[in-house]
C-alpha positions in Angstrom: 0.0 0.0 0.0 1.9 3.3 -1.3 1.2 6.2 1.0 0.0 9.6 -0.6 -0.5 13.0 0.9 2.7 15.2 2.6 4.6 12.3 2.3 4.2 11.6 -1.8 4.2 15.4 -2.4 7.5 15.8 -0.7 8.9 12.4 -2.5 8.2 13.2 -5.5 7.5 16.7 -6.5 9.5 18.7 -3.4 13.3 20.1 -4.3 15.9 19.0 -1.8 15.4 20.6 1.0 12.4 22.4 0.1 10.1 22.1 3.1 6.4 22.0 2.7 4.5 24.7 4.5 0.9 23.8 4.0 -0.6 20.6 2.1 -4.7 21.7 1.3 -7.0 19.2 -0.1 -8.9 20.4 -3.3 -11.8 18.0 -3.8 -14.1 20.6 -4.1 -13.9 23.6 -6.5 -16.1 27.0 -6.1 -15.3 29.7 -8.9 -16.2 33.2 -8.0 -14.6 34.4 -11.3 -15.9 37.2 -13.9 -17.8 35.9 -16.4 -18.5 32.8 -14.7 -21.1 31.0 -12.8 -19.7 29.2 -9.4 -19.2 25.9 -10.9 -17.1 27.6 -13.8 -19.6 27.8 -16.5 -19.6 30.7 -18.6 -22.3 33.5 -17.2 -25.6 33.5 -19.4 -25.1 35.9 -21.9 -21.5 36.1 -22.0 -20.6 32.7 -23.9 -19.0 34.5 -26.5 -16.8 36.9 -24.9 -15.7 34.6 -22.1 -15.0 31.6 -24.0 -12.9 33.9 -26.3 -11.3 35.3 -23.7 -10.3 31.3 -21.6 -8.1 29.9 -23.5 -7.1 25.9 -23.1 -7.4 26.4 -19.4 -10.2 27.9 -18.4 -12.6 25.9 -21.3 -11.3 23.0 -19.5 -12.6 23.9 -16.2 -15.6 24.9 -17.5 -16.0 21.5 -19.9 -15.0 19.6 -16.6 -18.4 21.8 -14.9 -20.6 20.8 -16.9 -19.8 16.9 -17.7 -19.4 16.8 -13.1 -20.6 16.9 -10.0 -20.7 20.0 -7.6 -22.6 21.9 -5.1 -25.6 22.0 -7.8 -25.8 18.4 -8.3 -27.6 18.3 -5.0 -24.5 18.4 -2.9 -24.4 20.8 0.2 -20.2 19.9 1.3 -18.9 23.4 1.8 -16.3 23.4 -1.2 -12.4 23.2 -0.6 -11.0 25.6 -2.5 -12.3 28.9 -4.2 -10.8 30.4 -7.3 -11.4 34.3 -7.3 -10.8 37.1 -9.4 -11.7 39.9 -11.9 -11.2 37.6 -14.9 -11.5 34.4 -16.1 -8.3 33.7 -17.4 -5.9 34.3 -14.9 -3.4 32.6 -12.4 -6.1 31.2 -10.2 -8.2 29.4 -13.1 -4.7 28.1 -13.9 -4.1 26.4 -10.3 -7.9 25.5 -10.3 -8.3 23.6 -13.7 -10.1 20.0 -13.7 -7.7 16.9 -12.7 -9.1 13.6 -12.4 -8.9 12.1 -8.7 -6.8 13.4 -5.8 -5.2 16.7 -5.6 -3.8 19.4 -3.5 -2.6 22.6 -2.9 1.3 22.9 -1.8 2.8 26.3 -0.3 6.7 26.0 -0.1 8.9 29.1 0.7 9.3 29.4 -3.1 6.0 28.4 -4.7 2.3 27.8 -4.7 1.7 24.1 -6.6 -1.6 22.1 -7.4 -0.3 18.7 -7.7 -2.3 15.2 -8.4 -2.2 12.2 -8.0 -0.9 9.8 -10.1 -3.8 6.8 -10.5 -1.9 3.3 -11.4 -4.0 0.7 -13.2 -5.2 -2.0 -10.9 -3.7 -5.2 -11.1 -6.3 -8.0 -11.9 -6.5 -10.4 -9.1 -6.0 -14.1 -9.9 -9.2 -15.9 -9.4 -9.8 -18.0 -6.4 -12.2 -20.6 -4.7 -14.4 -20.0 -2.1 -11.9 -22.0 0.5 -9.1 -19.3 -0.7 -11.7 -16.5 -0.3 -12.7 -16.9 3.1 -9.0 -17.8 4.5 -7.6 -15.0 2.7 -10.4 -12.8 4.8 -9.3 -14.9 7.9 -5.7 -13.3 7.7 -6.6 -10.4 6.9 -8.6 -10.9 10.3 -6.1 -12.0 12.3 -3.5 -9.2 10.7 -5.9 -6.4 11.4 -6.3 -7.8 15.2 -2.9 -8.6 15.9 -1.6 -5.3 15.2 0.6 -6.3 11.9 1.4 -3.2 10.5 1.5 -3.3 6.7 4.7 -1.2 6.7 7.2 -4.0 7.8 10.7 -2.1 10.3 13.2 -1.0 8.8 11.9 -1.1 5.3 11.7 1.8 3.3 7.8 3.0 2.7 6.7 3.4 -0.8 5.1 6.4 -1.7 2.5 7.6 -4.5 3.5 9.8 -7.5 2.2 12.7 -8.0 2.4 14.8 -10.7 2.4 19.3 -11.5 -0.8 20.5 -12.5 0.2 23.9 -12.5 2.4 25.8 -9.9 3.4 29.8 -9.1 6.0 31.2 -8.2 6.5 32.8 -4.5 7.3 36.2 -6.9 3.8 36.1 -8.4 2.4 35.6 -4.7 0.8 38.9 -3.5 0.1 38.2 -0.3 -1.4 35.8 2.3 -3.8 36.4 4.8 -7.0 35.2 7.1 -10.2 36.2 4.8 -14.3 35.5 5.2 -15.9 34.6 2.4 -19.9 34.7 2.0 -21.2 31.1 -0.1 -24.4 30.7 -2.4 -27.5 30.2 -1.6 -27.0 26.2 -2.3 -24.5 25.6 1.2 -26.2 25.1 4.3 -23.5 27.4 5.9 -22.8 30.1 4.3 -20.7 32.5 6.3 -17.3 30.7 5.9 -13.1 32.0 6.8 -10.4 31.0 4.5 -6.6 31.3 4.4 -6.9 33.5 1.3 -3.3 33.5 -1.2 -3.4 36.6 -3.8 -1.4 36.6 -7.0 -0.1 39.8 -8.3 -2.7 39.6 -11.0 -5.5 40.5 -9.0 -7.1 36.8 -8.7 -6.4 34.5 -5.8 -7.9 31.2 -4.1 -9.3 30.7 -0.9 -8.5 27.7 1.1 -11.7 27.3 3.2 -12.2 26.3 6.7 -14.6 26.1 9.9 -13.3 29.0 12.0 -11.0 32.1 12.1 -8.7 30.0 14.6 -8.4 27.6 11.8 -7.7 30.2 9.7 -5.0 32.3 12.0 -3.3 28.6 12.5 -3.0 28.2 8.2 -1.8 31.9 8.1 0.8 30.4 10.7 1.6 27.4 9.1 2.0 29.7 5.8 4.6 31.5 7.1 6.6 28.9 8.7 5.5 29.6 12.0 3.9 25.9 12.7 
C-alpha cells in the first residue's frame, strides 16, 4: 500500500530541501470568477466573450463543470477551495483547472503548486475458490487484530507519485492572509473563513475552513511559523 499526501508530495514533487509549508485538499472547487457561474460555467449571456477570452485552461474547467458533480448536483459539502478574481483567465483558473482524482494545494517558501495524483492501473486479481476467499479474509482478520502493521521495520515506505498541474511562483504571490468569504445560496452554511493567497494579478484562491482560529493557525503554518 503506497502512501499519498505530505509524504508523496514531498517524494516526489519537493526540491531538496524544500520544506512543505501547507498541504490543502482540493476536492471541491467553487469559482467566483468574472464571467462565470460558481461551478465555472460561462455566465448567461456572455458565452462569447468569455469563452474567447479562456483559452485551453479555463474551457477545460468549465467543460470539466458541466460533464461533473458540484454543489448544484444536489451536494451541500462546503467546497475546498475557491478560485477568485476579476477575470477568467488568470493565475487562479490556472491552479484550479479540472484533474481527475486526488489533488492538493502545496505552499513551499518558493511556490504555490496544485499537484495530483498519479492513479496506477489496478492489477487483476487471480481468481480464487471459495476456501481461498474466506481464509484470505481470515488473515486479513487475524492481521488487522494482531496489530501487523503493513509497513514492515526497517523497510523503506513506498510512496504515491504525484504529478504538477500547475504551480506559481513565490514572486507572483501577492500576499497571504486570514479572509471570510460569503457562499451561495445552495450551502447550508454560508458564512465561511479562509486562508486566502493573492497573485499579483489580481485573482487569488481561498483555502476554506470552519473558523477564524483555523484560519489564523493556516496563516501560521503559511509563514513557517507551525
Amino acid at each position: 500500500m503506497k502512501l499519498h499526501g505530505v509524504l508523496a508530495v514531498r517524494q516526489s514533487w519537493c526540491r531538496p530541501g524544500e520544506p512543505i509549508l501547507l498541504c490543502a485538499g482540493t476536492g471541491s472547487l467553487g469559482f467566483d470568477l468574472a464571467g462565470l457561474d460558481w461551478r465555472g460555467r460561462p455566465e448567461r449571456g456572455g458565452l462569447g466573450k468569455v469563452a474567447g477570452a479562456l483559452g485551453n485552461v479555463a474551457a477545460g474547467v468549465v467543460d470539466a463543470a458541466l460533464a461533473g458533480s458540484g454543489p448544484e448536483d444536489g451536494g451541500a459539502d462546503t467546497p475546498h477551495v475557491v478560485a477568485w478574481g476579476p477575470r477568467a483567465d488568470g493565475i487562479a483558473t490556472r491552479l484550479c483547472q479540472p484533474v481527475a482524482g486526488v489533488s492538493w494545494l502545496v505552499l513551499t517558501p518558493h511556490r504555490l503548486g496544485r499537484v495530483a495524483l498519479v492513479e496506477e492501473p489496478a492489477e487483476p486479481e487471480p481468481e480464487k475458490s471459495l476456501l481461498g476467499r474466506v481464509s484470505g479474509l481470515a488473515k486479513s482478520a487475524r492481521d488487522i487484530f494482531g496489530g501487523k502493521s503493513p509497513y514492515p521495520p526497517h523497510q523503506p515506505i513506498a510512496t504515491a507519485e504525484v504529478t504538477t498541474v500547475a504551480e506559481v511562483g513565490r514572486e507572483h504571490i501577492g500576499g497571504v492572509a486570514p479572509a471570510e468569504r460569503k457562499l451561495p445560496r445552495q450551502y447550508q452554511t454560508r458564512d465561511v473563513h479562509a486562508l486566502r493567497v493573492s497573485f499579483v494579478d489580481g485573482s487569488g484562491v481561498d483555502v476554506l475552513t470552519s473558523s477564524p482560529e483555523n484560519a489564523r493557525r493556516l496563516l501560521v503554518l503559511a509563514n513557517g511559523q507551525g
